[in-house]
C-alpha positions as CSV (number, residue, x, y, z in Angstrom):
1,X,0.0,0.0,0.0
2,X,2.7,2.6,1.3
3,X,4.5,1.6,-1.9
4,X,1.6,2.5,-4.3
5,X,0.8,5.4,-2.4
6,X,4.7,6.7,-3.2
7,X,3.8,6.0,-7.3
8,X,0.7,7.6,-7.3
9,X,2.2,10.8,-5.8
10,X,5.4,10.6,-8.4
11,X,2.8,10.3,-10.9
12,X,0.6,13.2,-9.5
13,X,3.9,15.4,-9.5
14,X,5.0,14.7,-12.7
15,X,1.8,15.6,-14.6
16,X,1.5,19.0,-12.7
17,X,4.9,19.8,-13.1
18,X,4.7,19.0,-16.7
19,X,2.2,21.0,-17.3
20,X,1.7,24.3,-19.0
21,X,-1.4,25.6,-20.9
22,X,0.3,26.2,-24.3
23,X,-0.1,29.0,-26.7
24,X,-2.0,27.1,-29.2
25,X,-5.2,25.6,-28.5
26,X,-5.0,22.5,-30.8
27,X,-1.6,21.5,-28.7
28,X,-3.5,22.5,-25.3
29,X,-6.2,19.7,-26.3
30,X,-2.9,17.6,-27.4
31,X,-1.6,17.9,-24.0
32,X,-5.2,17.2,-22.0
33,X,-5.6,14.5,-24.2
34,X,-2.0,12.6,-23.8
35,X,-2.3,13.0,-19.9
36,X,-6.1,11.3,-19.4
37,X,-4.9,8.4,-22.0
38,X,-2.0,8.0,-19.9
39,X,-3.8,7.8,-16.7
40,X,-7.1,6.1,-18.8
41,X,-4.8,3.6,-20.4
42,X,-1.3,3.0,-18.4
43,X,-2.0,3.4,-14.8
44,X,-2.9,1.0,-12.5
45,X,-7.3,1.2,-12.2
46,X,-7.0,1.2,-8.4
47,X,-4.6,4.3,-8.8
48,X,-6.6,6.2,-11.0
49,X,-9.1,8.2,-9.1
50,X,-5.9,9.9,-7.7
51,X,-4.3,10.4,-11.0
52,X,-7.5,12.0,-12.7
53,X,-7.5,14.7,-10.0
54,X,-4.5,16.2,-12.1
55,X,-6.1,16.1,-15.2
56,X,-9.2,17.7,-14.0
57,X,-7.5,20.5,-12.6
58,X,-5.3,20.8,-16.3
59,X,-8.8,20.4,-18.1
60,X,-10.1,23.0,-16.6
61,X,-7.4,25.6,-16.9
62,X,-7.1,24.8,-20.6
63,X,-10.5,26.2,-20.8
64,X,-10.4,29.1,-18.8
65,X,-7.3,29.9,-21.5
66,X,-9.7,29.7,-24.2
67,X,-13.0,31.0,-23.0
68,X,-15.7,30.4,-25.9
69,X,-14.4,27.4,-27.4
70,X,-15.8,24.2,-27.3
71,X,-13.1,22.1,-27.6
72,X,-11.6,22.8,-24.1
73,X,-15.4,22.1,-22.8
74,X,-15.3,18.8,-24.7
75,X,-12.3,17.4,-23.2
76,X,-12.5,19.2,-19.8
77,X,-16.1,17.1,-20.1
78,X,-14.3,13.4,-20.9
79,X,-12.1,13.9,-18.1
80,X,-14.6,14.4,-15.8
81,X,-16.4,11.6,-16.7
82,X,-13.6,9.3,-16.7
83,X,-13.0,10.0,-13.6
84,X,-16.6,9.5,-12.3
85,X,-16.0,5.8,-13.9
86,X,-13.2,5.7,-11.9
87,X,-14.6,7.1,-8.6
88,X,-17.8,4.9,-9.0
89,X,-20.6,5.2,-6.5
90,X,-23.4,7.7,-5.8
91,X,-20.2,10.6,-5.2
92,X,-19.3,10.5,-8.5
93,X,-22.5,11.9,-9.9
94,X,-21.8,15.3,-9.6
95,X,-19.1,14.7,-11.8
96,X,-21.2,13.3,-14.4
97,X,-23.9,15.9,-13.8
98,X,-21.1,18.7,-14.7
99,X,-19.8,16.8,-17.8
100,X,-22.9,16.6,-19.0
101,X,-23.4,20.6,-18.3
102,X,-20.6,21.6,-20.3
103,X,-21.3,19.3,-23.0
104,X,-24.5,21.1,-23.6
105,X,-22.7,24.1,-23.5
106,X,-19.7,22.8,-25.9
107,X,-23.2,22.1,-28.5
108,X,-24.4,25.3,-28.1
109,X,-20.9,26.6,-29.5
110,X,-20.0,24.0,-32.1
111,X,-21.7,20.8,-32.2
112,X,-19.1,20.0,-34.5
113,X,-15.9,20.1,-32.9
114,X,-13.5,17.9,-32.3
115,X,-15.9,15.4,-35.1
116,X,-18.5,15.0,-33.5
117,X,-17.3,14.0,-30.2
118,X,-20.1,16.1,-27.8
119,X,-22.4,13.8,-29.2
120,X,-20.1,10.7,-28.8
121,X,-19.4,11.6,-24.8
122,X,-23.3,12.6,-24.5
123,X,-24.5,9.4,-25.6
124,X,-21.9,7.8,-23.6
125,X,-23.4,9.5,-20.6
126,X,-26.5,9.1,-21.4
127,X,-26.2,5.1,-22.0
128,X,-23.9,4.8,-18.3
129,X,-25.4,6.8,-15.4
130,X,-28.8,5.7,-13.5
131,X,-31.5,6.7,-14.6
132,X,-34.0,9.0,-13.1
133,X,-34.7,9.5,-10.0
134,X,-31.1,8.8,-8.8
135,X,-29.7,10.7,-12.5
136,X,-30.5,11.5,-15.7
137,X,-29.7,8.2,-18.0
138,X,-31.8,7.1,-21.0
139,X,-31.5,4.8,-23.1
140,X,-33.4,6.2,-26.1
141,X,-31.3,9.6,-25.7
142,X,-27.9,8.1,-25.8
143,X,-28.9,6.4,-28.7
144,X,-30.3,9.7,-30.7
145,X,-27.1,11.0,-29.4
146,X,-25.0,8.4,-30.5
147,X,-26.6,8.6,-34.0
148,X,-25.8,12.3,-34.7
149,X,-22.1,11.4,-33.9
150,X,-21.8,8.7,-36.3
151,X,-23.8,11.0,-38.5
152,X,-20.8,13.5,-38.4
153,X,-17.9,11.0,-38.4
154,X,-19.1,7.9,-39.8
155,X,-15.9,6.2,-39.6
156,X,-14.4,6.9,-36.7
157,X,-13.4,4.2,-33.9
158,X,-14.8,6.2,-30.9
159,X,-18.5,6.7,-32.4
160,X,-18.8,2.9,-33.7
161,X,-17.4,1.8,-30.3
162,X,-19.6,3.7,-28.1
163,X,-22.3,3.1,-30.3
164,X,-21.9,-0.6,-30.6
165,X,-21.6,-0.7,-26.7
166,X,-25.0,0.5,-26.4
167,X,-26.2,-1.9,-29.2
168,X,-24.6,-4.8,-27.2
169,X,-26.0,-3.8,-23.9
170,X,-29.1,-3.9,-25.6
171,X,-29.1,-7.2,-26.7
172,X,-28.5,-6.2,-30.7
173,X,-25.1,-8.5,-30.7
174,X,-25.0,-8.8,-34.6
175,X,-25.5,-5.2,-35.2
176,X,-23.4,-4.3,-32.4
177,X,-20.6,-6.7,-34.0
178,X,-20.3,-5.0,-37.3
179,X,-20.0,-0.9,-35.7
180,X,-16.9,-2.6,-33.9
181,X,-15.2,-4.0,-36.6
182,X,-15.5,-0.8,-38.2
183,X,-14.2,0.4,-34.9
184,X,-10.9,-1.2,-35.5
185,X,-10.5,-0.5,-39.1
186,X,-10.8,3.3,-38.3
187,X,-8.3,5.3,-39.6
188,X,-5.5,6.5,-37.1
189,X,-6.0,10.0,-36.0
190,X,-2.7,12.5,-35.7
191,X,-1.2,12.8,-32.4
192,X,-3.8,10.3,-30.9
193,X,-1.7,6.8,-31.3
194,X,-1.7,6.4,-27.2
195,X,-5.9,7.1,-27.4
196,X,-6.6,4.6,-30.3
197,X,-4.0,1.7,-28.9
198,X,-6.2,1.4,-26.0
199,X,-9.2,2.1,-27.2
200,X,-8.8,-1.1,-29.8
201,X,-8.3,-2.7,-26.6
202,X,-11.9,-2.0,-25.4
203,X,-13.0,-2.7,-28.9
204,X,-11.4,-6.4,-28.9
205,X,-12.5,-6.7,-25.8
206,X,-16.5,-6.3,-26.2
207,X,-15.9,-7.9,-29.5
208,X,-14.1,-11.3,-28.4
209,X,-16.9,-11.0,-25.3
210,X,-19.8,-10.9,-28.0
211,X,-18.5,-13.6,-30.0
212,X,-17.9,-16.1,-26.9
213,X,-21.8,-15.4,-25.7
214,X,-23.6,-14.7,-28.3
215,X,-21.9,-16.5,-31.0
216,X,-24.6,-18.0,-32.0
217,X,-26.4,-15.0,-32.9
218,X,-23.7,-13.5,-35.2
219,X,-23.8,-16.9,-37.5
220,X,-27.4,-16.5,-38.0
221,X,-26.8,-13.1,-39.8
């Protein structure tokens, strides 16, 4: 314990110490988006509660640096909600709550930015928190939601994952199927290798889990 407790506060240092909000706003959404695949993808789960609390703080000061964009919203958005996931439990859904707020408001600036990806992290919400009385999921939004994203960025491995997720949780394993391999032959986006190498992980995940339960279902199509 004392031993991981040492890491995660090395880790915590080096990510504030490393960090700078940089001139240009593509590079500060570079930087924001480096650091939560780092902690999303390379550090330990029980260690990343602690690690996100960095990355929060970064997220938010990359949008205070460039008031009226979206983009900062966007990501400042998926890093809270990564780090509800992370938190789990009823005390995480303020987090989720606020990510949800300033996805709203990243729509009402460009509902385009970033291709599509309000729509992707909405209808990610959407499909993952309780629903109402305890918060606000629904099923039928985070579909619509999920729709307009692949609507913008048809081939893209984040709206064909999220959106087969959904498909699989609801029992549509053959449709669900063929949006993940579409996932995986997405094209590589610049700058993002570290994002897309674990998020074909997820992909081949739900996709070898599909195949082993529901197998029987995908020959039938």
């Amino acid at each position: 314990m004392y031993r991981k407790t040492i890491i995660t506060a090395l880790l915590l240092a080096g990510l504030n110490s490393a960090f700078a909000t940089p001139a240009n706003l593509d590079d500060a959404i570079f930087d924001v988006a480096h650091r939560w695949a780092k902690v999303s993808y390379q550090t330990p789960e029980n260690e990343r509660e602690a690690a996100f609390r960095s990355v929060i703080s970064e997220s938010q000061q990359v949008a205070q640096a460039f008031p009226g964009k979206a983009e900062p919203l966007v990501w400042q958005a998926i890093v809270l909600s990564s780090a509800a996931k992370a938190q789990g439990g009823l005390g995480a859904l303020s987090k989720v709550k606020e990510a949800r707020d300033l996805l709203l408001a990243a729509e009402k600036i460009n509902p385009m930015a970033l291709d599509g990806s309000v729509y992707n992290s909405l209808g990610s919400l959407y499909a993952k928190v309780p629903g109402w009385p305890v918060a606000f999921g629904d099923k039928k939004k985070a579909r619509e939601y999920l729709e307009k994203a692949l609507a913008i960025n048809p081939n893209g491995i984040d709206p064909n994952y999220f959106y087969a997720d959904l498909l699989a949780d609801q029992g549509e394993y053959a449709k669900a199927a063929e949006h993940l391999k579409r996932a995986l032959a997405a094209p590589a986006r610049p700058h993002r290798e570290d994002a897309d190498a674990g998020r074909r992980q997820d992909i081949q995940r739900l996709l070898d889990s599909i195949r082993q339960k529901h197998g029987d279902q995908l020959a039938s199509k």
